[in-house]
C-alpha positions in Angstrom: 5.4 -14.1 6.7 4.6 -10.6 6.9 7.6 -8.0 5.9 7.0 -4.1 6.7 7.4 -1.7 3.7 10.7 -0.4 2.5 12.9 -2.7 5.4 16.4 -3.4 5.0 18.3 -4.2 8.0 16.8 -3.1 11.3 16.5 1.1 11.6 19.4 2.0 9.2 20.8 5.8 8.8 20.6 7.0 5.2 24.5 6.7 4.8 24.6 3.6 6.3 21.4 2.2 4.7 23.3 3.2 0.9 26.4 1.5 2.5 24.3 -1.7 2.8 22.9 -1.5 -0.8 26.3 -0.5 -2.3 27.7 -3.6 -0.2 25.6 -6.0 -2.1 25.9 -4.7 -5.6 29.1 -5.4 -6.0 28.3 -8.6 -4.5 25.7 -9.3 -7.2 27.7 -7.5 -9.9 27.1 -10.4 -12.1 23.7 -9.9 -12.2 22.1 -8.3 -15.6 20.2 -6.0 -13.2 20.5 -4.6 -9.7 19.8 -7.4 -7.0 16.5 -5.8 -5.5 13.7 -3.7 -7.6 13.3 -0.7 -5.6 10.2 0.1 -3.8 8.3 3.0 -6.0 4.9 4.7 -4.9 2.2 7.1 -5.5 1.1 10.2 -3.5 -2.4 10.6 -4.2 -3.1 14.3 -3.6 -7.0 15.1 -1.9 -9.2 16.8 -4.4 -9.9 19.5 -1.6 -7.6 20.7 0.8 -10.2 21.8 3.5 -12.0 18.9 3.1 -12.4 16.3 5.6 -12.1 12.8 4.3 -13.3 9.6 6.1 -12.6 6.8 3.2 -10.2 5.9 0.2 -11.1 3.8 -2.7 -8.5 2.7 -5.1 -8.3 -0.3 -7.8 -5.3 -2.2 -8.9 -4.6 -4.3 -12.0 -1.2 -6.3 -11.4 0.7 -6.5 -15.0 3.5 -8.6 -14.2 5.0 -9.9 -10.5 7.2 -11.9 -9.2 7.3 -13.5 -5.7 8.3 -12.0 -2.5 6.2 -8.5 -4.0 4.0 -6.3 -1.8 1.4 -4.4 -3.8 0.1 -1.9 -1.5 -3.0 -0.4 -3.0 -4.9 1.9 0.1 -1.9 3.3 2.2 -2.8 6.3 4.6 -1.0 7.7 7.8 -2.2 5.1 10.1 -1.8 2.2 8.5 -2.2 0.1 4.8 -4.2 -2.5 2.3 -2.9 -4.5 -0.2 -2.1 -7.8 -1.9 1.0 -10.2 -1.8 2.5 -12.6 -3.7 4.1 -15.4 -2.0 5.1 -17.3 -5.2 3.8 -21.0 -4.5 2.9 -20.1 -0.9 0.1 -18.3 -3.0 -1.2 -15.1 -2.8 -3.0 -12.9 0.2 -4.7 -9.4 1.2 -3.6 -7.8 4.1 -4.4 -4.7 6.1 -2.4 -3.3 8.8 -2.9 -0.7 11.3 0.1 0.8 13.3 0.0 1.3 17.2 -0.2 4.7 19.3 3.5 5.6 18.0 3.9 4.4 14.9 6.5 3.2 13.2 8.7 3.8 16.0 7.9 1.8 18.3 9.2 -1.6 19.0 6.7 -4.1 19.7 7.9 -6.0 22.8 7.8 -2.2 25.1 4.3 -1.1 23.9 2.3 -0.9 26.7 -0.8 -3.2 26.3 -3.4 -0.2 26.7 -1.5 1.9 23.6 -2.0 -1.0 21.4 -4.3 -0.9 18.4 -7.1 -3.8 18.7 -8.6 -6.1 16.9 -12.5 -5.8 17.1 -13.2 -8.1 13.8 -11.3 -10.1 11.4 -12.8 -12.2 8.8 -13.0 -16.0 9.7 -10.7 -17.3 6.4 -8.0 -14.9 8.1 -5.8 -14.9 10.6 -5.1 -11.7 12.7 -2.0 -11.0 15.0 0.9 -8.8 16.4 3.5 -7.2 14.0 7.0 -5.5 15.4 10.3 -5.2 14.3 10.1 -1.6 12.9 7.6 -0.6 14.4 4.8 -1.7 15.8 0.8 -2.9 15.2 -1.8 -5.3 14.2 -2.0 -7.2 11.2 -4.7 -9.7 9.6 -3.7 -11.4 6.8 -6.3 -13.4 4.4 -6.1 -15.8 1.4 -7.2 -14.0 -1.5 -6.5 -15.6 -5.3 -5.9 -12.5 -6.9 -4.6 -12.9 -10.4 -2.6 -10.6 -13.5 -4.7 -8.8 -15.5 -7.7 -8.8 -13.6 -8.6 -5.5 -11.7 -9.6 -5.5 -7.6 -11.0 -2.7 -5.9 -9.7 -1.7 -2.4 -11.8 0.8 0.5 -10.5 2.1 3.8 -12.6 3.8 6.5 -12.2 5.8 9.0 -15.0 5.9 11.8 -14.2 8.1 15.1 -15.3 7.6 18.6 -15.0 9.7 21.5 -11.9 7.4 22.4 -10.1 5.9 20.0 -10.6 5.3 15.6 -12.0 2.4 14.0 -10.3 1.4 10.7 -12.1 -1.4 8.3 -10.9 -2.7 5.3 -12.4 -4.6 2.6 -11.5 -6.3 -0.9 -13.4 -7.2 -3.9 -13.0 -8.8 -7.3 -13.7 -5.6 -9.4 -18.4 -5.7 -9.5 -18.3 -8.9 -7.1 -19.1 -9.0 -3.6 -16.8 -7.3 -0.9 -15.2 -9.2 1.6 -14.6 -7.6 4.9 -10.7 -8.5 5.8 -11.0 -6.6 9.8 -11.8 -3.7 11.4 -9.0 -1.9 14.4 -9.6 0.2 17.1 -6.6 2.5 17.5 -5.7 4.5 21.3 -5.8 7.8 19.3 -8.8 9.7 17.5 -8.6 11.1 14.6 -11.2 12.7 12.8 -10.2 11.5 9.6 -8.0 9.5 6.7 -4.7 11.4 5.3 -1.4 10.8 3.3 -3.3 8.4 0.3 -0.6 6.2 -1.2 0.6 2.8 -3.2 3.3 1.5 -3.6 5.2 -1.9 -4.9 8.2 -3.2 -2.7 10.3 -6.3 -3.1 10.5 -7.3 0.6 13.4 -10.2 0.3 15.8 -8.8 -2.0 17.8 -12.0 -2.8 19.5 -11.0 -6.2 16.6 -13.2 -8.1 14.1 -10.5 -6.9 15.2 -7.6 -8.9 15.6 -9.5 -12.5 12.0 -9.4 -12.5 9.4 -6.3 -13.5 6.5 -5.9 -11.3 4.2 -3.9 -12.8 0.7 -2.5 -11.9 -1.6 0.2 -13.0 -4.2 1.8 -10.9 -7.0 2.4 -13.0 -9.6 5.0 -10.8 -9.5 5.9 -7.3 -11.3 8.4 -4.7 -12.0 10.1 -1.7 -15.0 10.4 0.5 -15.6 13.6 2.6 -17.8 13.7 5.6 -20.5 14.7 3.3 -20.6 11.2 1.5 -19.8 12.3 -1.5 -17.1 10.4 -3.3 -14.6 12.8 -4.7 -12.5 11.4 -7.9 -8.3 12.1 -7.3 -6.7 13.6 -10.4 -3.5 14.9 -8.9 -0.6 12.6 -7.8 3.4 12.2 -7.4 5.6 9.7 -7.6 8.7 8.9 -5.3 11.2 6.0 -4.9 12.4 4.4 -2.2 16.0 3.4 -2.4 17.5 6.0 -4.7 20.8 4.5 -5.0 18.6 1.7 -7.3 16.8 3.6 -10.0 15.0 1.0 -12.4 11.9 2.0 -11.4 9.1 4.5 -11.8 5.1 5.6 -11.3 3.3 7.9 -13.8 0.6 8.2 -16.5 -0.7 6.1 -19.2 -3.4 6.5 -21.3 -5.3 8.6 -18.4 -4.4 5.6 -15.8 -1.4 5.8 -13.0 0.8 3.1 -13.0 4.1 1.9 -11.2 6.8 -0.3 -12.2 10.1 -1.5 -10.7 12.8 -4.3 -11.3 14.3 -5.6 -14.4 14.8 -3.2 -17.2 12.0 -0.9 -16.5 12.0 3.0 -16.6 14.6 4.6 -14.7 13.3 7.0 -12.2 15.6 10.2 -12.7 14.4 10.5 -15.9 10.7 10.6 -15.5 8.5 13.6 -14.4 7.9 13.2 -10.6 4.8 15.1 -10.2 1.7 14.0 -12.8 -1.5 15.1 -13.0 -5.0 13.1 -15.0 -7.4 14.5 -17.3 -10.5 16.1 -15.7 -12.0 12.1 -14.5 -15.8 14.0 -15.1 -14.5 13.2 -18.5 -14.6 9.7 -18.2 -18.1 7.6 -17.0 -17.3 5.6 -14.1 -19.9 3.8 -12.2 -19.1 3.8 -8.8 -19.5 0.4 -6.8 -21.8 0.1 -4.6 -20.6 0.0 -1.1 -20.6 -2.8 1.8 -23.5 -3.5 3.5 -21.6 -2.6 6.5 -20.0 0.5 5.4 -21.3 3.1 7.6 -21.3 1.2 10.8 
C-alpha cells in the first residue's frame, strides 16, 4: 500500500489537523509515548545558488525501524525516492513523481494529457496511479534493504522541449544499480530543486510511535549542468507535526541523521539549522554512475 508523506485525514487545516492529533492523545494517554513518531526531515541546501543542478545523490543507513515507516532518502520539488518497511509484508523502494499540479490535485479530475507517464519501470516492479492528496505516478519495487547496511540513492533530471524526464535508481552501497523507472512529466523544467529526506510513520496506530526509527545519512551531492558532482555541507531540519515533538535531524560525528518515535531527542530543544565540516576534508570515492545515466 502506498501512503503519501505527512497524511492525516484527507486535506486538514492546521487548527483542525492539531485538533485531530490532540483528539487521539488523550485517547492513547496510556501509552508511555505519543501514539505516532512525528515525521522529521532534512533540507539539504545547494552548494551554489546560481548553479543549475540536474541530479541528487544521497545514502542512507537505517539504525533502527519499525513497520509502517517511510524512509525517504532523494526528495525534490517534483517528486521522491526512498525505502519502506512493511514489517512482514517486507520491505520496498519506491519513487514517485507528482502530476502537472502537484499535490493539489485529486486524481479522479486530472485530465489524462496533464498526467505524468510512465516511459520505464523495472520488470520486478509494479508501476501505477496514486491520488488521494494529490495526485501522480508511482512504481514500487522489492528491494531487501537491511539495518546497518548503507544504500545509495540518485535522481535525474533530463529536459525536453516538452515535458521532464525523471529516473531513479538504487544500489547496495559499491554494487550494481538497479534502475526502479523513469517519468515523463507535462511540465519542463530545466532542473532538480528543494533536496530533502525525511522519515514518517504513515499508519499511526498507537504501536507506531513506541518505536525509534532512526537513520543517518552518511554523504550526499549535487550535480550541475557541468557534471561536476558538488558535495552538500549545509542543511536544516524541520518537523512535521509540531504538536508531537520526540523527534529530531542533526549532526553526528560529521554525518546528518534523523530520529523520531519513542524516547528520542525532542525537537525544540535542538539547533534547527546545522552545517558539516568542509567534506574536501574527508576522501570519498564517488560511485561510479549507471550505465544509463546520461540518457
Amino acid at each position: 500500500m502506498y501512503i503519501l508523506p505527512l497524511t492525516l485525514t484527507g486535506e486538514l487545516s492546521v487548527e483542525e489537523r492539531h485538533a485531530e492529533i490532540q483528539k487521539k492523545l488523550k485517547t492513547y494517554s496510556h501509552l508511555p509515548y505519543p501514539y505516532f513518531a512525528p515525521s522529521v526531515h532534512i533540507a539539504y541546501h545547494h552548494p551554489e545558488n546560481k548553479e543549475r543542478y540536474l541530479a541528487y545523490y544521497n545514502e542512507i543507513t537505517v539504525k533502527e525501524t519499525f513497520e509502517h515507516t517511510y524512509f525517504c532518502v532523494v526528495g525534490f520539488d517534483k517528486g521522491y525516492l526512498g525505502i519502506q518497511d512493511h514489517g512482514k509484508s517486507g520491505t520496498i523502494a519506491i519513487f514517485s513523481v507528482w502530476d502537472k499540479g502537484g499535490g493539489k490535485n485529486d486524481d479522479d479530475t486530472v485530465d489524462d494529457s496533464d498526467r505524468t507517464q510512465v516511459i520505464h519501470s523495472n520488470r520486478r516492479a509494479e508501476s501505477s496511479r496514486f491520488g488521494g492528496e494529490g495526485s501522480g505516478a508511482k512504481t514500487i519495487m522489492p528491494f531487501r534493504w537491511r539495518t546497518g547496511i548503507t544504500y545509495s540513492f540518485l535522481v535525474s533530471l533530463s529536459p525536453r522541449k516538452q515535458g521532464t524526464i525523471y529516473t531513479a535508481w538504487i544500489a547496495k552501497k559499491g554494487q550494481a544499480w538497479k534502475k526502479i523507472a523513469s517519468y515523463q512529466t507535462v511540465d519542463t523544467h530545466s532542473q532538480l530543486d528543494g533536496f530533502y529526506s525525511f522519515i514518517e510513520d504513515y499508519v499511526r496506530n498507537g504501536d507506531t510511535g513506541q518505536s525509534k526509527r532512526i537513520a543517518s545519512y552518511p554523504f550526499q551531492a549535487a550535480m550541475n549542468s557541468e557534471k561536476d558532482w558538488q558535495p552538500i555541507t549545509s542543511m536544516s531540519g524541520t518537523i512535521g507535526d509540531d504538536i508531537i515533538q520526540n523527534g529530531h535531524s542533526g549532526i553526528r560525528e560529521n554525518i546528518p541523521y534523523s530520529e523520531t518515535g519513542a524516547n528520542t531527542i525532542e525537537y525544540s530543544k535542538m539547533p534547527k539549522a546545522f552545517r558539516l565540516k568542509h567534506r574536501k576534508e574527508i576522501p570519498f570515492d564517488f560511485p561510479d554512475l549507471p550505465k544509463d545515466f546520461a540518457e
